[in-house]
Structure formats: C-alpha cells, structure tokens
C-alpha positions in Angstrom: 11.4 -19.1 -6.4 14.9 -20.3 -6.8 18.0 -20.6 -9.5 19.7 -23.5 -9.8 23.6 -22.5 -10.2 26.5 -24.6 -11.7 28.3 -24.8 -8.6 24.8 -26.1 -6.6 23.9 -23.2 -5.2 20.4 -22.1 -4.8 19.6 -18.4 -5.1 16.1 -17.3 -4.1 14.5 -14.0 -4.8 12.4 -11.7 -3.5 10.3 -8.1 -4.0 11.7 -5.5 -1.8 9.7 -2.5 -1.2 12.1 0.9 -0.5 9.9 4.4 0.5 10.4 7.3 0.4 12.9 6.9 -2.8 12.6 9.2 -5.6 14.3 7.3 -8.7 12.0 9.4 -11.3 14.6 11.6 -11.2 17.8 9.9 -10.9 16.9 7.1 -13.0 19.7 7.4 -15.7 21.9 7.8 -13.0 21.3 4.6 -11.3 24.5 3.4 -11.9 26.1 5.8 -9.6 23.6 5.8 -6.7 24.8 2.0 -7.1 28.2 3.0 -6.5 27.4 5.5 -4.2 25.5 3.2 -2.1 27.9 0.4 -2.7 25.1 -1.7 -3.7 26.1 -4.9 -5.3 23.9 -4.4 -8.6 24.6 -8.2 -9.2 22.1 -9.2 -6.4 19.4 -7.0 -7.7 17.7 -7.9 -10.9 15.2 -5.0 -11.7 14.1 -2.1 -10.0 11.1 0.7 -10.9 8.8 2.9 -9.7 5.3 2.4 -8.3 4.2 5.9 -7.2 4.0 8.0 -4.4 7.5 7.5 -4.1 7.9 4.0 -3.9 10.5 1.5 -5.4 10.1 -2.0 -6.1 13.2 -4.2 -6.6 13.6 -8.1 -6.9 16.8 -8.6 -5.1 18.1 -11.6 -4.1 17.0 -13.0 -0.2 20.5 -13.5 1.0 20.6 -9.9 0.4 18.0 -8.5 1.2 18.8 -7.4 5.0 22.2 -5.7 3.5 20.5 -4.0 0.4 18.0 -2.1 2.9 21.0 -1.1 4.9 22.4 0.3 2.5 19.9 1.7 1.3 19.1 3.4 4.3 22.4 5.6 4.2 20.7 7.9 1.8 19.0 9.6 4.9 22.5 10.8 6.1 22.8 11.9 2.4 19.2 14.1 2.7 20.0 17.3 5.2 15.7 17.2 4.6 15.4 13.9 5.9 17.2 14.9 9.9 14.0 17.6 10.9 11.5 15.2 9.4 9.5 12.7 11.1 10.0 8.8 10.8 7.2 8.7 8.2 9.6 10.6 6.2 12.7 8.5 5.9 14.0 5.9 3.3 13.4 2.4 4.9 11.8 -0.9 3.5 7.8 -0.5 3.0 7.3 -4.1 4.7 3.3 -3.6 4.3 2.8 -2.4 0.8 0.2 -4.2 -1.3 1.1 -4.4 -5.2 -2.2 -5.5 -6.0 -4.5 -3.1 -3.6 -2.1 0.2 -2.5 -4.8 2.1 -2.7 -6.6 0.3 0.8 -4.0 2.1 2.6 -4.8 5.9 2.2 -8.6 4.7 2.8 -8.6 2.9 5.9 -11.6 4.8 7.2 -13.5 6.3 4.2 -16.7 5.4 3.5 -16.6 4.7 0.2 -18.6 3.2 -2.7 -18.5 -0.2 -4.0 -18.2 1.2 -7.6 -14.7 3.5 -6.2 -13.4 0.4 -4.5 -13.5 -2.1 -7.5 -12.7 0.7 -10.1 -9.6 1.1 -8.1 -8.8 -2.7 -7.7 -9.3 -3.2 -11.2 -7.0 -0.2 -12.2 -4.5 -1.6 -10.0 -4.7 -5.0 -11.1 -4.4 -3.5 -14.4 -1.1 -1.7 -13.6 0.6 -4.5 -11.5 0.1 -7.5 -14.8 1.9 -4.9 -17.3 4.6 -4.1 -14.8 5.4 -7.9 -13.6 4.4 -9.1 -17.4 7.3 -6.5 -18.8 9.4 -8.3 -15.7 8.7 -11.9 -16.7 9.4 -11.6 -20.7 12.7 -9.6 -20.4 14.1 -10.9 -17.2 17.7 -13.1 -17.7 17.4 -15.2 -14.7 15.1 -18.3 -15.0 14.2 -17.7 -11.2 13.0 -14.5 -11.2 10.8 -15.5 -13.8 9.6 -17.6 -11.4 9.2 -15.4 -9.2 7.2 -13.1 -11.1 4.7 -16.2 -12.8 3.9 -17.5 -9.2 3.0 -13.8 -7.9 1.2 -13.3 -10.3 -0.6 -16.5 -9.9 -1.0 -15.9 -6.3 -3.4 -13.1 -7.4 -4.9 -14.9 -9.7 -3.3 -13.0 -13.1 -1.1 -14.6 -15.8 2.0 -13.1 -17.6 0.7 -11.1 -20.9 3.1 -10.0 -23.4 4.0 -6.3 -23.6 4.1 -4.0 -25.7 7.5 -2.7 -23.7 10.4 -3.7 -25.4 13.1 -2.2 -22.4 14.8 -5.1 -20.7 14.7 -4.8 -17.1 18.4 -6.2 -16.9 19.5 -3.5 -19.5 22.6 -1.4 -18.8 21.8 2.4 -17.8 24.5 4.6 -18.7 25.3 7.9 -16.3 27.5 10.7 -16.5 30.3 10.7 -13.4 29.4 14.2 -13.1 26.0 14.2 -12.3 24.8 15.0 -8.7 23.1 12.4 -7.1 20.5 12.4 -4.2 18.2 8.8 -4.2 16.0 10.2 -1.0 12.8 11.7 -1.3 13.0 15.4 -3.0 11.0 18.0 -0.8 9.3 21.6 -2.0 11.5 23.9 -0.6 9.2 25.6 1.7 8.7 22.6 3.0 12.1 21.0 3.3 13.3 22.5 6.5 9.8 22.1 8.2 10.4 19.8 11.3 7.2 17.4 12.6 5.9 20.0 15.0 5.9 22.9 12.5 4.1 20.3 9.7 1.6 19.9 12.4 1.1 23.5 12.6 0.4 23.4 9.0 -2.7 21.3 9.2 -5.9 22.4 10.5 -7.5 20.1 13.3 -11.6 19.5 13.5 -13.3 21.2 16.0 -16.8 22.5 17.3 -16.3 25.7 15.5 -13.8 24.3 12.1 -15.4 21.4 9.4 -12.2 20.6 7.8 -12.7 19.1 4.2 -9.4 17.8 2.0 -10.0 18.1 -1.9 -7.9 16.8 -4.6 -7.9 16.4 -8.3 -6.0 14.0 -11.0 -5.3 13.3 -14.0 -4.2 9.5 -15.2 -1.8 10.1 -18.2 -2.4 6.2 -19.5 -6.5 7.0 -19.7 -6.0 10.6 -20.3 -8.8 11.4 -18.0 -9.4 13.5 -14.6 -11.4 13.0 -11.7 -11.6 14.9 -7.9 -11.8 13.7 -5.1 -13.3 15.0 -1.2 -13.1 13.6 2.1 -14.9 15.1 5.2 -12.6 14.7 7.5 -14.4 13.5 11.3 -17.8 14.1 9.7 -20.7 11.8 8.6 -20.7 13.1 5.2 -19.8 10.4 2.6 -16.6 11.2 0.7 -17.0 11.8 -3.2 -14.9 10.2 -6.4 -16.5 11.3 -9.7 -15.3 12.3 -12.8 -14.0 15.7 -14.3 -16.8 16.7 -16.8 -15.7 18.8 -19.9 -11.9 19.3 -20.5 -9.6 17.1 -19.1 -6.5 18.8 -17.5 -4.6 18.4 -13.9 -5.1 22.1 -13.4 -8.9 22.6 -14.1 -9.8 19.3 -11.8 -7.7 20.8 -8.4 -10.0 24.0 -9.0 -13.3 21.9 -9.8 -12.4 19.5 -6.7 -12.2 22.3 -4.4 -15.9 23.7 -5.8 -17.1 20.1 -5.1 -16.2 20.1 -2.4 -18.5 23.3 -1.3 -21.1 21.5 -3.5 -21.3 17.9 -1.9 -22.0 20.1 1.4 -24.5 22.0 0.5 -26.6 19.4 -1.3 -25.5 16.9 1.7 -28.2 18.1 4.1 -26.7 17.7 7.3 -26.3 20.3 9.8 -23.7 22.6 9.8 -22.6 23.6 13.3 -19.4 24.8 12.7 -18.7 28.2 11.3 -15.3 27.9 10.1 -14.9 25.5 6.6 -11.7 25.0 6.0 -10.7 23.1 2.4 -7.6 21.8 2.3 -5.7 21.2 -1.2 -2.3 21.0 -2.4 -2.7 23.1 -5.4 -1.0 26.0 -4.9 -2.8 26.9 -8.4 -6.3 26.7 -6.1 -5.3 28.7 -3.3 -3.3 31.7 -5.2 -6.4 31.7 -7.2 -8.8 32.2 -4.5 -7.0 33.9 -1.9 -4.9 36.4 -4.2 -6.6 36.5 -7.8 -10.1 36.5 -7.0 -10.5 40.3 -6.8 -8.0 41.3 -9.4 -10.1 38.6 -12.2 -13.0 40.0 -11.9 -12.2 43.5 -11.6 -10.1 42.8 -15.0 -12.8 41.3 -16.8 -11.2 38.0 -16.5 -8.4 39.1 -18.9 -4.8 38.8 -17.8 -2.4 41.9 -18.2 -1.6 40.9 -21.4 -5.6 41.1 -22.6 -5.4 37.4 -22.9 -8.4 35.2 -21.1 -7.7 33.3 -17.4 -7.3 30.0 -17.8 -10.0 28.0 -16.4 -12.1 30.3 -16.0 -15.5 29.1 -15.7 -14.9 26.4 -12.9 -13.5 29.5 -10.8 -16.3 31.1 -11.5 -18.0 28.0 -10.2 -16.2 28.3 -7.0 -16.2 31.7 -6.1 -19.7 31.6 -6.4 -20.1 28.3 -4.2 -17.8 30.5 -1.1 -20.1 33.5 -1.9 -23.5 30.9 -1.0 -21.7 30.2 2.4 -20.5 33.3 2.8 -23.9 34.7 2.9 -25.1 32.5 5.0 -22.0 33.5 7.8 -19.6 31.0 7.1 -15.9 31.7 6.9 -14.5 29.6 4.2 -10.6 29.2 3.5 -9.1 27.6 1.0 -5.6 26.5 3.1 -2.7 24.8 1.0 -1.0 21.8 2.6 2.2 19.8 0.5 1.5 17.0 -1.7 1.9 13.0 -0.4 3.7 14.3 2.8 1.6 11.6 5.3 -1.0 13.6 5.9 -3.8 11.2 6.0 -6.8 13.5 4.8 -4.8 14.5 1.8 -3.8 11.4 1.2 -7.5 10.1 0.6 -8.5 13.0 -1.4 -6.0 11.9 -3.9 -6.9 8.2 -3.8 -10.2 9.5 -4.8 -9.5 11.6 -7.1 -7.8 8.6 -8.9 -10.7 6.5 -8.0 -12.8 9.8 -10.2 -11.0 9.6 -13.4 -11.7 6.0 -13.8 -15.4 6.2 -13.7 -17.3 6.7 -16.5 -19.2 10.5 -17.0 -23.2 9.9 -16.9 -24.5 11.5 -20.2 -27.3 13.1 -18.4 -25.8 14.9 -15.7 -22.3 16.3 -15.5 -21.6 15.8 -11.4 -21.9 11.8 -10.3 -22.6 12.0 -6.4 
C-alpha cells in the first residue's frame, strides 16, 4: 500500500476513521475547515461520509497521528462538545468495521439469521460502491492500491460506477461561510450534560418494561422498515418491513404500535405495570401525548378541514395503548434524541434498517 516517488520516497496510506464529525453539512466548505484546522489537504486523498456521523479519510500514515490531532481541535470549537460525555467528542473511531457497522449497535440482540445477513449484504453492498468510486477516480497509484487490496481482504472486487465525481476534485467555499466540523446537537439537547442525559432515559425495573422503537426509511431502495428492542427482557427483538406506503414518518408511528403488538402476541408474562416505549420521533410522541384527544374529537380533520396525515397507523396505536390500558397498564410513549449513544436506541434503528431490506410476505402484512 505504497507510492513510489521520484526522489525514492515511499508513501503509504491508510483509512482513518474520525466520529462524531458532521461533514453533511459543511461539505462545500471543506476547504476552509482545512484551513481552519490547518490540515495539510496534500496528505489526505479523499474523505466522505459513512453515517451516523462518521468520516472516512485515506490519509497518508506518516500523518496520520497529526491529522487526528488536528482534528481533534474542533471540540474546543463545539461550546456542545465541553458538558457532553467522552462518547460525544470528535476523536479517531479505531474500531469501526466498514464491512459490518452494524455488529456494533447489536452486541446483545437476539436477532435472526435473515436480519443479520440482510444487513451484511446491504453493507457489503454500500462499502464496494463507495471504495469502487475511490479506486476509478483516485490520482495516486497507491491509493488505488490501497483500495483493490481492502477490497480483496473482504473478498470484493472494484466495479465501475455509475459516479462520475472524482474524489481528488477541487471543492470550492465561500470565505464567508461559518464553519463548525463537530457533531451538530438538537438544541434542547445541546446543553444537556452526561448526568442530565441519564435522567432522560428510563432504566428497567420490577415495576417499568422499557421497549426502544424505531423506524427508517433507505432513500437508495426507497423502502421502510421498524424496528423494537426489549430492553433486559427475554422477548426477541423484531426487524420487518413497513407494509403499505413507504414514508419515514408513517414507519416511526407504525414502529411504536409494533412495538405494543410484538408484546401482546409474545406470550410472556408481564410483571411490570409501567411500559415505557422509547422513540425519537418527536412526530410519535406529540402525536400520542398531545394530539390524541384533539384527533378524534375533530374527526381526524386538522383546523383547516384537511385529513391527519397518517391516520390509520395512529389509529392502530391508540387502539394497541387502549388494549393495555384496559388491562391496568400505564403506557408512555417517552422521546429520547436520535444516535446520541444510547445503546437501546441505537439497536432499534439498526433494526429498523435491517426491516426495510426484507422483503413484505404477500399473505400477511406484519413479518414476526
């Protein structure tokens, strides 16, 4: 993995992982977090997003231990980053997996054979487009190398792509453009120090089931799915595909009703009397804890006379908390913030992932 110079010198490369960087939204301006970094962009020959805010650069190995440095300063430049924990913070991701990140947000869930390889596949899938794209536009003859043999080492070949953006092309960025690399945090969440995030999240106990639901929605297969975990339980978590129309929105309300669903028709015994779901739609949680009432008083019509959105899988779940309910269970439906470490949420979403690429069963619309 090495370029042969001129002047004999060898130059080696390697993948850096960088977390907790959000370059989705300062991507044009990547020219001046390079400056204001004082990153030498000559030692770094492509860089790009790979979710959950994560970057992945090939820079070169000489530079490595300097570029994360650097890189690092961006906390100081983050006034969100001083009250958050560790877990928070931009720093080198020494332990991500290109080919399975998924393994890491399900470290304890019990899940399917058909979820794990659906996931594998769809991340094999994403890593040979994103290194193929690397490999057929890169300059350097040794990063090509780098790229063929990593590819290799997972047992994938370059394919061409359909991408014609060179990964050593020029970005151009206005001098006037504020710049902030770190990680971007909801506001009412930004000022929230480890203890108060704690507070936010409600533990298992003899008297509370605690049950994270999430839905998505994959853009490239324009498909949703939902996702539960049981968290501390024995009841196996659930990825399965949103039936009907496929939309973000309607899947985070349809997850949440699954959720309800897969333990009712689980059969185990419920001790606790407290079931608490945890989402991070706040679309699910205004719907149920401030628009419930006012819906169905209103005929399901908005103020305007025109029809709620989504409608029928709200239905779905109000009637779902109305079967507990009836038989004394207090159910709450508590909002927590999206891929902020929290490791029940963070399942949910691999999941829900895991749902959309499964296929829907023509007989039934729910796939247990």
């Amino acid at each position: 993995m090495e370029k042969k110079e001129s002047n004999g010198d060898e130059i080696g490369w390697q993948f850096v992982y960088i977390r907790n960087v959000d370059f989705s939204r300062v991507h044009k301006a990547i020219g001046r977090v390079w400056d204001e970094l004082q990153i030498d962009a000559t030692k770094v020959a492509y860089s790009g997003s790979v979710g959950e805010y994560t970057e992945e650069f090939i820079v070169q190995c000489s530079y490595v231990e300097q570029f994360v440095t650097k890189f690092q300063t961006a906390n100081a430049l983050n006034p969100s980053t001083t009250l958050n924990s560790s877990s928070h913070l931009v720093a080198q991701d020494s332990e991500y997996s290109p080919i399975a990140p998924h393994l890491r947000y399900l470290p304890q869930a019990r899940v399917s054979a058909q979820v794990l390889n659906a996931l594998d596949q769809y991340a094999r899938e994403s890593l040979l487009r994103r290194w193929s794209r690397i490999y057929f536009t890169a300059e350097q003859p040794a990063v090509r190398k780098l790229v063929h043999e990593s590819l290799l080492a997972y047992g994938l070949s370059p394919q061409p792509t359909a991408s014609t953006r060179s990964c050593n092309s020029p970005l151009h960025y206005s001098s006037t453009e504020a710049v902030n690399v770190a990680r971007q945090w909801a506001p009412n969440h930004a000022i929230l120090s480890p203890d108060h995030l704690a507070e936010l999240i409600p533990k298992p106990s003899s008297t509370r089931l605690v049950i994270y639901a999430d839905g998505a929605y994959l853009h490239d297969r324009k498909r949703a799915g939902i996702g539960v975990y049981f968290e501390n339980s024995s009841i196996e978590p659930l990825a399965c595909p949103l039936p009907g129309h496929q939309s973000a929105a309607r899947a985070e309300v349809y997850a949440v009703h699954m959720a309800l669903e897969r333990l009712k028709m689980s059969g185990a015994k419920i001790c606790e009397n407290e079931i608490w779901i945890c989402t991070d739609s706040q679309y699910v949680v205004d719907g149920v804890n401030m628009h419930r009432e006012t819906w169905q008083q209103a005929n399901w019509l908005t103020a305007k006379g025109k029809p709620i959105a989504n409608r029928t899988v709200f239905e779905m779940l109000f009637s779902s908390i109305k079967w507990f309910s009836n038989y004394g269970f207090a159910v709450f439906v508590h909002h927590l913030p999206a891929h902020a470490g929290i490791a029940g949420n963070e399942a949910a979403d691999v999941l829900a992932k895991a749902g959309a690429l499964l296929q829907v069963k023509r007989d039934q619309d729910v796939q247990f």
